[in-house]
C-alpha positions in Angstrom: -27.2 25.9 210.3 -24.0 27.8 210.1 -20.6 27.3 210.5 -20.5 29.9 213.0 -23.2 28.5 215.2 -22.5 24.6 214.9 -19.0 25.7 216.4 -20.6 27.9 219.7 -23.4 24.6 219.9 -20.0 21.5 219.3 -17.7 24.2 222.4 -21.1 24.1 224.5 -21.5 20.5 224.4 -17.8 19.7 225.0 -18.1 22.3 228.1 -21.3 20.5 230.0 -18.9 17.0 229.3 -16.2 18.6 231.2 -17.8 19.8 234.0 -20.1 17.0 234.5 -17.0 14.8 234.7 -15.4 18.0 237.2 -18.7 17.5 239.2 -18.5 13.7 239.8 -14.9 13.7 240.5 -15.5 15.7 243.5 -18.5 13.7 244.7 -16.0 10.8 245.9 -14.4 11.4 249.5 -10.6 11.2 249.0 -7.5 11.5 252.0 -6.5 14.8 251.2 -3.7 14.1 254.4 -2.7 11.6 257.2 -1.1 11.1 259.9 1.5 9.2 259.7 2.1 10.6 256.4 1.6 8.2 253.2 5.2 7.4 252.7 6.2 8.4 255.9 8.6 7.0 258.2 9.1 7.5 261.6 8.8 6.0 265.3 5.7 4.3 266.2 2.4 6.4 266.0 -0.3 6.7 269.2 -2.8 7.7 266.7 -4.2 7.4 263.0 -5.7 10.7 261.3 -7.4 10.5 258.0 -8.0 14.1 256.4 -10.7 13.8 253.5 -12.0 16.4 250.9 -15.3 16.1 251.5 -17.6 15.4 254.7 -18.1 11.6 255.4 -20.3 8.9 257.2 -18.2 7.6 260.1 -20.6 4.9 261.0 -20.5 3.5 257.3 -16.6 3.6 257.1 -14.3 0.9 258.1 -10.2 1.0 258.2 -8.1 -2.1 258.8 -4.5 -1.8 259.5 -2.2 -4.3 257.6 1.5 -5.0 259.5 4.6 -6.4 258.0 3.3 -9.9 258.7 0.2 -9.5 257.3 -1.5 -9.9 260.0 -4.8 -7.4 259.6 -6.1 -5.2 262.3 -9.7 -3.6 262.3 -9.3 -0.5 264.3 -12.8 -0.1 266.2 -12.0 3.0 268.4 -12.8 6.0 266.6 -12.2 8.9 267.8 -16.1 10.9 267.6 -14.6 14.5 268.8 -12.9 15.0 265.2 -14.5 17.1 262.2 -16.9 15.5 259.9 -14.1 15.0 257.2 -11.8 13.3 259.3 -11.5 9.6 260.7 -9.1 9.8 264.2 -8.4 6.1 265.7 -5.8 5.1 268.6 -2.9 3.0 266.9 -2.4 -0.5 269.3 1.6 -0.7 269.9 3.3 -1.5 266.1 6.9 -3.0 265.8 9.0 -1.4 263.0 7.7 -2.6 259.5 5.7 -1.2 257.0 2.1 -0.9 257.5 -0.9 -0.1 255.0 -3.8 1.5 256.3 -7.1 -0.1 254.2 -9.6 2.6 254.9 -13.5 2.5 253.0 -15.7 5.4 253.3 -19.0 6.4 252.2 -19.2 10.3 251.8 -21.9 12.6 252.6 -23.3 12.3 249.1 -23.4 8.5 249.1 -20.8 7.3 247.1 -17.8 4.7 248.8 -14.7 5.1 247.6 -11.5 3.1 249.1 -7.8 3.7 249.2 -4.5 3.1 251.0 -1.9 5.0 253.3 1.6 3.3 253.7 3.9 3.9 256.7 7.0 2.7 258.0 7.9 2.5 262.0 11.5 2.5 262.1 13.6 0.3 264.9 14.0 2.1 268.1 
C-alpha cells in the first residue's frame, strides 16, 4: 500500500472518530439558558425556566430546588404550555440565599443527563 493512500485511509479514520464523538455529544439534553440566570442574582423569582438544546421528556424529568439551609424542594408544578425543550415550574416564596436548582432529564433520544443552576435572591 502506498504512502500516499495509507495517509487519505489514517485522515478518514481520524474523521469518522471525530464526528462520532460530535454526534454523541449532541445526543445529551443540556440548559442552554435559565431563568434566574446560573450565577444570577436578583430579588426572589415567581418562576423557574430551563432552556435545553435538544427536545426532552417532561414526564421523565425531575428538578429539586436546594435553599441555603439545605433544605430540598421537589418542584411538582410544571408548567405543560411551554416548548418541548423547556421545563417552566412556579418558584414557592424563597428568602435571600443561594439556591441550586438539581434538574435530571431524559431527552428525546433517551439518554439522561443531570446538571445544576445556581442563584442568589438578594435581601429586600
Amino acid at each position: 500500500m502506498s504512502s500516499a493512500v495509507r495517509s487519505v485511509l489514517t485522515m478518514t479514520a481520524c474523521l469518522c472518530q471525530v464526528a462520532a464523538v460530535v454526534a454523541g455529544a449532541y445526543a445529551h439534553a443540556i440548559v442552554i439558558n435559565s431563568d434566574p440566570d446560573d450565577g444570577g442574582d436578583g430579588p426572589p423569582p415567581h418562576r423557574l425556566l430551563l432552556h435545553f438544546n435538544s427536545r426532552i421528556e417532561r414526564t421523565l424529568c425531575s428538578v429539586t430546588l436546594v435553599g441555603p439551609r439545605s433544605e430540598h424542594i421537589l418542584l411538582l408544578h410544571q408548567e405543560i404550555t411551554a416548548a418541548p425543550d423547556t421545563l417552566t415550574y412556579s418558584m414557592p416564596v424563597l428568602s435571600p440565599g443561594t439556591y441550586h436548582v438539581r434538574w435530571k432529564v431524559m431527552s428525546s433520544d433517551g439518554h439522561l443527563t443531570e446538571g445544576t443552576v445556581t442563584f442568589s435572591v438578594r435581601p429586600p
